[in-house]
Structures are given as structure tokens and as C-alpha cells.
C-alpha positions in Angstrom: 154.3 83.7 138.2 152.5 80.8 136.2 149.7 81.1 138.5 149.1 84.7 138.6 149.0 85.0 134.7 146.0 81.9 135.1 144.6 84.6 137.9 144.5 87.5 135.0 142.9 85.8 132.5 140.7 84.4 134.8 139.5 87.7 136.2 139.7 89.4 132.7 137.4 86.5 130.8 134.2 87.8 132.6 134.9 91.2 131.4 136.1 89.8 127.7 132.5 88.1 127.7 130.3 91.1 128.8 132.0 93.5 126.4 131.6 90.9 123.7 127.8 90.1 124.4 127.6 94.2 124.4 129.2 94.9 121.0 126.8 91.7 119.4 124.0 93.2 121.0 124.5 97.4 120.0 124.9 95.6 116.5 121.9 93.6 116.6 120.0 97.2 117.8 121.7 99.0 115.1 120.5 96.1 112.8 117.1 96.7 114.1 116.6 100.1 113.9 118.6 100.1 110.6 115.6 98.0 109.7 113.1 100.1 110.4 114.0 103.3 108.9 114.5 101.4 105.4 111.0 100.1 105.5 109.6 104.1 106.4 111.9 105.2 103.6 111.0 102.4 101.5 107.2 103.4 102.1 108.1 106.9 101.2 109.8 105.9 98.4 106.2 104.2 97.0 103.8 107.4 98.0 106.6 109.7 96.2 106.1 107.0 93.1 102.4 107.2 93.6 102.3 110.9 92.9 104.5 110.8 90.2 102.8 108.8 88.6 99.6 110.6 89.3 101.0 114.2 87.8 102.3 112.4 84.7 98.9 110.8 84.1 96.9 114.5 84.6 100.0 116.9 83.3 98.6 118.8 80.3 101.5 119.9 78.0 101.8 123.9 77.8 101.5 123.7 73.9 98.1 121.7 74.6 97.2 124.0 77.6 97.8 127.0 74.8 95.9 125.6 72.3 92.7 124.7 74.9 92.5 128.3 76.1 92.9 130.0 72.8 89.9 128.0 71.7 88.6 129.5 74.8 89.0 132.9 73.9 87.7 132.4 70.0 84.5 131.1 71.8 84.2 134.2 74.4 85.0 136.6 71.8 82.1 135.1 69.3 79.9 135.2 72.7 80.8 139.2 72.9 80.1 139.8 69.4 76.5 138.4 69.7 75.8 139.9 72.7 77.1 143.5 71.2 74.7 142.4 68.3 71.8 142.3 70.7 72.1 145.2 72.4 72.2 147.2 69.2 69.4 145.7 67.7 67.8 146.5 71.3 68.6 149.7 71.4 67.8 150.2 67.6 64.6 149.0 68.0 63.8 151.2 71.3 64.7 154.1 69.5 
């Protein structure tokens, strides 16, 4: 009996080294690939920060953006009201 328990664990080391080597390597893969995808998402991450950064630099504020266009319209209405003007003096002075 002594030397068929040395005969088990002599045919089940092989088998204890290969699954061993196995697990050690599907970690290392993991590791790996693990690796990779942090570095895309890591690159992501600093185009996402680029952008943001970009909007908050060119973001006008509604209150300033309110302001801007009704200068806008003071201006287009002043430019309505001369040309008004000129066509009545026009047409005054044709009649």
C-alpha cells in the first residue's frame, strides 16, 4: 500500500504542475489585458478632460449671452429706424 500511495502522487504531480503553470499564466493574461484597457480608458479619461476644459474656457453665460444679443437688437432696431428715415425722405423728395 506504501508504494502505491508514492505511485498516486507520482502520477498526480505532473497534472498538479500543469494546472498550476495554467492558473499563473490565465492570471498573468488577465493581468495583461487588465492592463491595456486601463491605459485606453486612461486615454479616454484625458480627451474627455481635454474637452472639458475646452467648453469651460468658450462657455458664454446665458445672462452674458442675453445681454450680447439685446445689444444686438438696440443696434438693428437703430439700423431700421434710419433706413425708415431714408426712404421717407426718398419718397418725400420724389413726390
Amino acid at each position: 500500500m506504501g508504494n502505491d500511495s508514492k505511485t498516486i502522487i507520482d502520477l498526480t504531480m505532473p497534472f498538479i504542475e500543469v494546472i498550476v503553470t495554467g492558473v499563473i499564466a490565465a492570471f498573468t493574461g488577465i493581468g495583461v489585458v487588465s492592463s491595456k484597457y486601463n491605459k485606453r480608458i486612461d486615454a479616454l479619461d484625458s480627451k474627455v478632460d481635454a474637452i472639458e476644459l475646452s467648453v469651460a474656457k468658450d462657455y458664454v453665460s446665458k445672462d452674458c449671452f442675453n445681454t450680447i444679443i439685446e445689444r444686438v437688437e438696440t443696434h438693428m432696431v437703430r439700423i431700421e429706424t434710419k433706413l425708415d428715415n431714408l426712404i421717407i425722405k426718398r419718397n418725400d423728395s420724389t413726390n
